[in-house]
N, C-alpha and C positions, 0 to 999 in steps of 0.2 A: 693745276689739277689738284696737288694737296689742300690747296685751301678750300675749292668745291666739294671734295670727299671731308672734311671736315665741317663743314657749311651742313651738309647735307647730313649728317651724324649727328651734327647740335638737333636738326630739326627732326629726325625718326627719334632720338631722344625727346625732345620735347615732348613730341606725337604718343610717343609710347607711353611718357607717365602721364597724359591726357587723357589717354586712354581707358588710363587704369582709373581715372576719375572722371570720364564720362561725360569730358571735356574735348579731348582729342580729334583730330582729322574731323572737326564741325559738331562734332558729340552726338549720340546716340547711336545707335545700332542699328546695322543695315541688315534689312530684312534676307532672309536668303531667296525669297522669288526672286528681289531686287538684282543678288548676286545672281543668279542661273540669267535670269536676263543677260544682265550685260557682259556673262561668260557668250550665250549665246550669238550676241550681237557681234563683240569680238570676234567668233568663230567666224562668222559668214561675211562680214563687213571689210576686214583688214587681210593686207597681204599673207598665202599661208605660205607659199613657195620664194626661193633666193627668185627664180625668175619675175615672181611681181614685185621684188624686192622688199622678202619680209626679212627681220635681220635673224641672227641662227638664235637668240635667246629676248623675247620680249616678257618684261615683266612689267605690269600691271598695279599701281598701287590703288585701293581699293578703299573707298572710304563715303558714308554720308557726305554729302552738300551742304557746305553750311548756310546757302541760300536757300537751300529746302525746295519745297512748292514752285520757287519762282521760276525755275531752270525746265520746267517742265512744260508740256504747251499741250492744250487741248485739240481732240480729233472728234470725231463722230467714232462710235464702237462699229468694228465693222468683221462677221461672222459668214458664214455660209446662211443662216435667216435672215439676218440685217441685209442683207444680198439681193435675196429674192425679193424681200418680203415688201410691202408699200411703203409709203413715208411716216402714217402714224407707229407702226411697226417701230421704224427705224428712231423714231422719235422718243418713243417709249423704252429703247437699250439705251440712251442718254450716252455721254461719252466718257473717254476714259482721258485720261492723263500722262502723260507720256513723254519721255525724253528724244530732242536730237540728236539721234546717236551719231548721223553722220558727223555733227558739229562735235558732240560731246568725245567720239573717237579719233578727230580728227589730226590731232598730235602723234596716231600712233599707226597713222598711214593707210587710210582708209582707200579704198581702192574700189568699191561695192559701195551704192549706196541706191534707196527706194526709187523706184519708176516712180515718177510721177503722176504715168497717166496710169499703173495699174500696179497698186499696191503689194500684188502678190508676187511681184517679181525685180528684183535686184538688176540692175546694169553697172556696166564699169563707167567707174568715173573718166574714162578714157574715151567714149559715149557708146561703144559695143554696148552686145546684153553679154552679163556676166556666166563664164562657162561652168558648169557643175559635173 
């Protein structure tokens, strides 16, 4: 254990004077949509209760990709007019960019994660639909 808490202290040191030069935790600066996102995701995605087995204090380290782009994967944009609207329609909002959060939360006990067959709604990974 002390050599893990000491492991673990060389490297928030590291991180931290990386930081300070812009270098750190993959370098640059995370945008704060970026952060509200994946606060979001967090929220809806992982255990919130001991009963789904969330633990009493989760902390989050929070940092740029230093793979960037690549960890992201494209979708079709998809809106309440993307919805209705025909295929040139849908063609024309082109698409957006986007993280797997189930994959990308997945360390921190995701328990929710997207229907498949309908985007707008969350099921337990357990295969119920998730209760709200």
């Amino acid at each position: 254990r002390a050599a893990r808490a000491r492991e673990a202290a060389a490297a928030l040191r590291a991180a931290a004077e990386g930081a300070a030069e812009g270098t750190g935790f993959g370098g640059g600066v995370l945008p704060r949509e970026d952060f509200a996102e994946l606060a979001v995701q967090t929220a809806i995605r992982c255990a919130r209760t001991a009963d789904e087995g969330a633990p009493p204090l989760r902390v989050v380290r929070v940092a740029p990709a230093s793979g960037g782009r690549q960890q992201l994967t494209e979708r079709p944009r998809v809106s309440y007019d993307s919805v209705i609207a025909g295929p040139k329609f849908r063609k024309a909002q082109g698409v957006v960019r986007s993280a797997d959060w189930s994959a990308v939360l997945a360390p921190f006990g995701v328990v929710r994660e997207s229907d498949p067959a309908d985007w707008r709604r969350l099921v337990s990974v357990s295969g119920g639909a998730a209760r709200w």
